[in-house]
N, C-alpha and C positions, 0 to 999 in steps of 0.2 A: 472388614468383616471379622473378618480374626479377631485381630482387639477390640471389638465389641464384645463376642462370645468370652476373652480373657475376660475383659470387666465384669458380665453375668458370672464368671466361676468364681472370680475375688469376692463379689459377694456371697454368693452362695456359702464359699466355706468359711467367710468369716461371722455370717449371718447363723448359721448351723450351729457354731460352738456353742455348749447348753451351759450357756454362764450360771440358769436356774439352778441346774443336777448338779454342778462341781460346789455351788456355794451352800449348797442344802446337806451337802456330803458331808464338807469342808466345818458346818457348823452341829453336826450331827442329828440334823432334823431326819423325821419320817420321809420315808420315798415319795417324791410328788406325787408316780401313779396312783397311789392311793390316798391321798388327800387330796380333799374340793374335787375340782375339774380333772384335775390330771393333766393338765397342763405346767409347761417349765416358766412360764414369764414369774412376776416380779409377785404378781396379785397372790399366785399358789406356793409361787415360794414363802411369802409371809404366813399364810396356812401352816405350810410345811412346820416350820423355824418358827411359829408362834413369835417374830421379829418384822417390824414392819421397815425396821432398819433393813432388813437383808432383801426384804420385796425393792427396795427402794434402790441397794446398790445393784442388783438385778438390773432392773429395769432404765440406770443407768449408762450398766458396762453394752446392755443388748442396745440400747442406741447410738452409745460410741462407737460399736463394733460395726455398723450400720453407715454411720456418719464416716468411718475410716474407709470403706469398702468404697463411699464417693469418692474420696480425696486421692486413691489409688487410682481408682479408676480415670480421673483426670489426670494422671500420671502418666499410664501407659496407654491410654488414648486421647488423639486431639479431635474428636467426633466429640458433638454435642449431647448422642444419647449417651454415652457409655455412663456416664454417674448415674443417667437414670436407670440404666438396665443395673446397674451394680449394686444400689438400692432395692430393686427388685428382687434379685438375687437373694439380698441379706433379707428380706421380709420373707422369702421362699424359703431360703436356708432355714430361718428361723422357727418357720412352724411345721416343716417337714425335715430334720435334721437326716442327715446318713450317720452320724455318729452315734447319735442313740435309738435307730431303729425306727426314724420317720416321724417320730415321735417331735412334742417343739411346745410354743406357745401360740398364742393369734397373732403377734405383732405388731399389736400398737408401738412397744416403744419403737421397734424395728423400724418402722412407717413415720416414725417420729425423726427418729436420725438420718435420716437418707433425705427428707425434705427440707428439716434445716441444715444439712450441710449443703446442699445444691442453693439457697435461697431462703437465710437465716428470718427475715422481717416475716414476710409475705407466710412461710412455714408455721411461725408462732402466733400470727393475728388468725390461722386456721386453726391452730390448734386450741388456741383460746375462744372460737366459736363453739368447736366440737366440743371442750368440756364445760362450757357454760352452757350448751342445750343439754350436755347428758347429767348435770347436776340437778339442772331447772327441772327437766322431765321425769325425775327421780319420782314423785307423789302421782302422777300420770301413767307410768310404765316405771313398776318397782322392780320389775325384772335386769338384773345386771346387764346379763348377754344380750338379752334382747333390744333393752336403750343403746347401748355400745354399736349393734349392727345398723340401726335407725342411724343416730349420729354421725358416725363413721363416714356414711354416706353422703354427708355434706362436706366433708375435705375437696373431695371434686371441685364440689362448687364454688367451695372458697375460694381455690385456685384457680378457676375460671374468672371469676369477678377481680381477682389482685393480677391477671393480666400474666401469669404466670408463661412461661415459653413450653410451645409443644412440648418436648423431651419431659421437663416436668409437669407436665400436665396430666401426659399419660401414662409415664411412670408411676406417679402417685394415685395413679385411677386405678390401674393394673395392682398395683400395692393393697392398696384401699378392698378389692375385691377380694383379694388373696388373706386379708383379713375377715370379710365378711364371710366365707366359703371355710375358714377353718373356725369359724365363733357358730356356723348356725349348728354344729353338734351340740352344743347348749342351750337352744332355743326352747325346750323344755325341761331341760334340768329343774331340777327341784333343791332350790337351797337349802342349809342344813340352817340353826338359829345363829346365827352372828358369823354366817361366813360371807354377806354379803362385799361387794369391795370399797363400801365407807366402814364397816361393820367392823371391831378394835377384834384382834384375834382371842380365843383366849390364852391365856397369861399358864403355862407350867404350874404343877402344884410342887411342892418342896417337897 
């Protein structure tokens, strides 16, 4: 039981680090709170930074940081959930931070790294469902957040059908939800012109 809860807090505080806020800082963009969303992932960081290189390394280092919180957690525990709860942790960390006042992103990438490090194949053939329905349903539901919560919702199922093991199953369900619960404050958001997330940022004037 113990090293279950350790594995929930190695995620959590590795999940927490606002890779968004240090690399926003780091390259002297505007404060996320006040760009797009207000959110730290990768999507408001390129807002931020007017760089979609910097959304990009974002949204990389929040999955690695995610994907490490498994790899630990099967370290210091030989229980099956612990990667999952550790995963969980980092997607929790992630969009309710202590370091910067609860404050976070939704989690995609977060949800992303914690499922391919547990179960690399089966992770990617979901994850290439989910962005192949929320491309496809772009002209159907132009709404970002709101295709994303739609979507989202069928990582469950992918992992249901690829035969996935309990631990992962309901980790990434629990994940999944902890994603959709911090994205429905966007459910009516009202986009600005080209801040959508295929939508090229604008570009600094000289």
């Amino acid at each position: 039981m113990i090293s279950l809860l350790l594995a929930l807090l190695i995620g959590y505080a590795l999940g927490a680090i606002p890779t968004g806020v240090l690399l926003t800082r780091a390259l002297g963009g505007d404060a996320l709170q006040g760009a797009g969303s207000g959110h730290t992932g990768g999507t408001n960081v390129a807002r931020a930074t007017e760089s979609i290189w910097a959304g990009v390394a974002t949204a990389l280092i929040d999955a690695g940081l995610a994907a490490l919180s498994v790899l630990l957690a099967d370290i210091v525990s030989p229980l099956p959930w612990a990667p999952a709860l550790a995963g969980v942790g980092a997607v929790a960390g992630h969009n309710w931070s202590l370091y910067i006042g609860l404050r976070g992103g939704v989690g995609l990438s977060s949800l992303a790294g914690m499922l391919l490090a547990q179960n690399p194949l089966p992770a990617a053939v979901a994850g290439l469902i989910f962005i192949g329905l929320w491309v496809g349903l772009r002209k159907v539901i132009g709404h970002d957040a709101q295709r994303t919560i739609l979507t989202v919702l069928t990582i469950p199922i992918s992992l249901w059908f690829l035969h996935q093991s309990l631990p992962v199953l309901v980790g990434g369900t629990v994940a999944v939800l902890l994603v959709v619960a911090k994205s429905l404050g966007d459910w009516q958001r009202v986009y600005e012109e080209g801040e959508g997330i295929l939508e090229q940022p604008n570009t600094r004037e000289e």
